[in-house]
NUTI-678218 format. One record per residue (C-alpha): residue number from 1; residue in three letters; x negated, y negated, z negated. Coordinates in Angstrom, 3 decimals. Each point is the difference from the previous one (the first is absolute). Example, Ala and Ser with C-alpha at 12.3 -4.5 7.8 and 13.67 -1.06 7.14 Angstrom:
2
{1; ALA; {-12.300; 4.500; -7.800}}
{2; SER; {-1.370; -3.440; 0.660}}
***
This chain:
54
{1; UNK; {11.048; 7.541; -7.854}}
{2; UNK; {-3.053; 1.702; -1.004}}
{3; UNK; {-0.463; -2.060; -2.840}}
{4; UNK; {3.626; 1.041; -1.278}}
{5; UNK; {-0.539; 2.963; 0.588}}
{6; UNK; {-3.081; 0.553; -2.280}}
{7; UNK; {2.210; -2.046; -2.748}}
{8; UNK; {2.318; 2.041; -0.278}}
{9; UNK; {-2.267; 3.235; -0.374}}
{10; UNK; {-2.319; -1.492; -2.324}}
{11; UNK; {3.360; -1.673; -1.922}}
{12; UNK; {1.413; 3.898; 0.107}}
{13; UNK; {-3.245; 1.859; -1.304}}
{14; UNK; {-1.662; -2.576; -1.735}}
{15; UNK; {-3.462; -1.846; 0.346}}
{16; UNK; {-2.083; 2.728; -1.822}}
{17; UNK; {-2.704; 1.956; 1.431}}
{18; UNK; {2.758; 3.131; 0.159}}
{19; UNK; {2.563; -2.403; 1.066}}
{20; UNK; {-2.113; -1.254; 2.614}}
{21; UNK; {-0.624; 3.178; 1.448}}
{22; UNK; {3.671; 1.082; -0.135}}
{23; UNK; {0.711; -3.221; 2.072}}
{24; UNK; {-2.760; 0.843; 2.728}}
{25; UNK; {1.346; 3.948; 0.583}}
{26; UNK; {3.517; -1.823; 0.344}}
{27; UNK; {-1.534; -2.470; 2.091}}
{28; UNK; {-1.588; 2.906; 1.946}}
{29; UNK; {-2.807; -2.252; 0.329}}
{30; UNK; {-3.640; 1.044; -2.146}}
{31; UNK; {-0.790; -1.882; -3.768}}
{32; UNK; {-3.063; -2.363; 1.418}}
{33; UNK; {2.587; -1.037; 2.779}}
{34; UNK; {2.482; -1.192; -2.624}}
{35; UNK; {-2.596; -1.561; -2.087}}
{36; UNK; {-1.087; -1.976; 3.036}}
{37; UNK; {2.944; -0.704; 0.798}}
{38; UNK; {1.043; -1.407; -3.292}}
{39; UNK; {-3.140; -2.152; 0.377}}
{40; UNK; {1.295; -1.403; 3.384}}
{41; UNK; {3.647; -1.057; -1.279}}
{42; UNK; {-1.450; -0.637; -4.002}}
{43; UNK; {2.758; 2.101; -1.639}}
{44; UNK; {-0.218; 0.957; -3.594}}
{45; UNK; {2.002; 1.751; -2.214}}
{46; UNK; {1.772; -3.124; -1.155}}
{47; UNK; {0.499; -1.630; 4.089}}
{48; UNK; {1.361; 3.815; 0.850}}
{49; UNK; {2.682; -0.264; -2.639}}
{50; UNK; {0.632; -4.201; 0.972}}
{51; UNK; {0.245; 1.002; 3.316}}
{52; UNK; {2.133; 2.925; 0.179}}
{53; UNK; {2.745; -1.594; -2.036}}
{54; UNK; {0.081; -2.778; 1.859}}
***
């Protein structure tokens, strides 16, 4: 769920470094905590966008 969750914010603001930080005040959650999290389920720009539309 989490996973999907960051997806779909990261597939809505994009994967930049301003995207990125759009996506973690939406996520109400802080910009390291994203970035480890993105480590932790190995999204990317490209997987967000794969695994949104799915």
């Amino acid at each position: 769920m989490e996973r999907l969750l960051i997806a779909k914010a990261l597939a809505k603001y994009g994967t930049s470094g301003s995207g990125k930080v759009k996506a973690a005040e939406a996520l109400n959650i802080s910009l390291s905590t994203l970035y480890n999290k993105l480590k932790k389920y190995r999204l990317s720009g490209m997987t967000c966008k794969i695994f949104v539309t799915r």
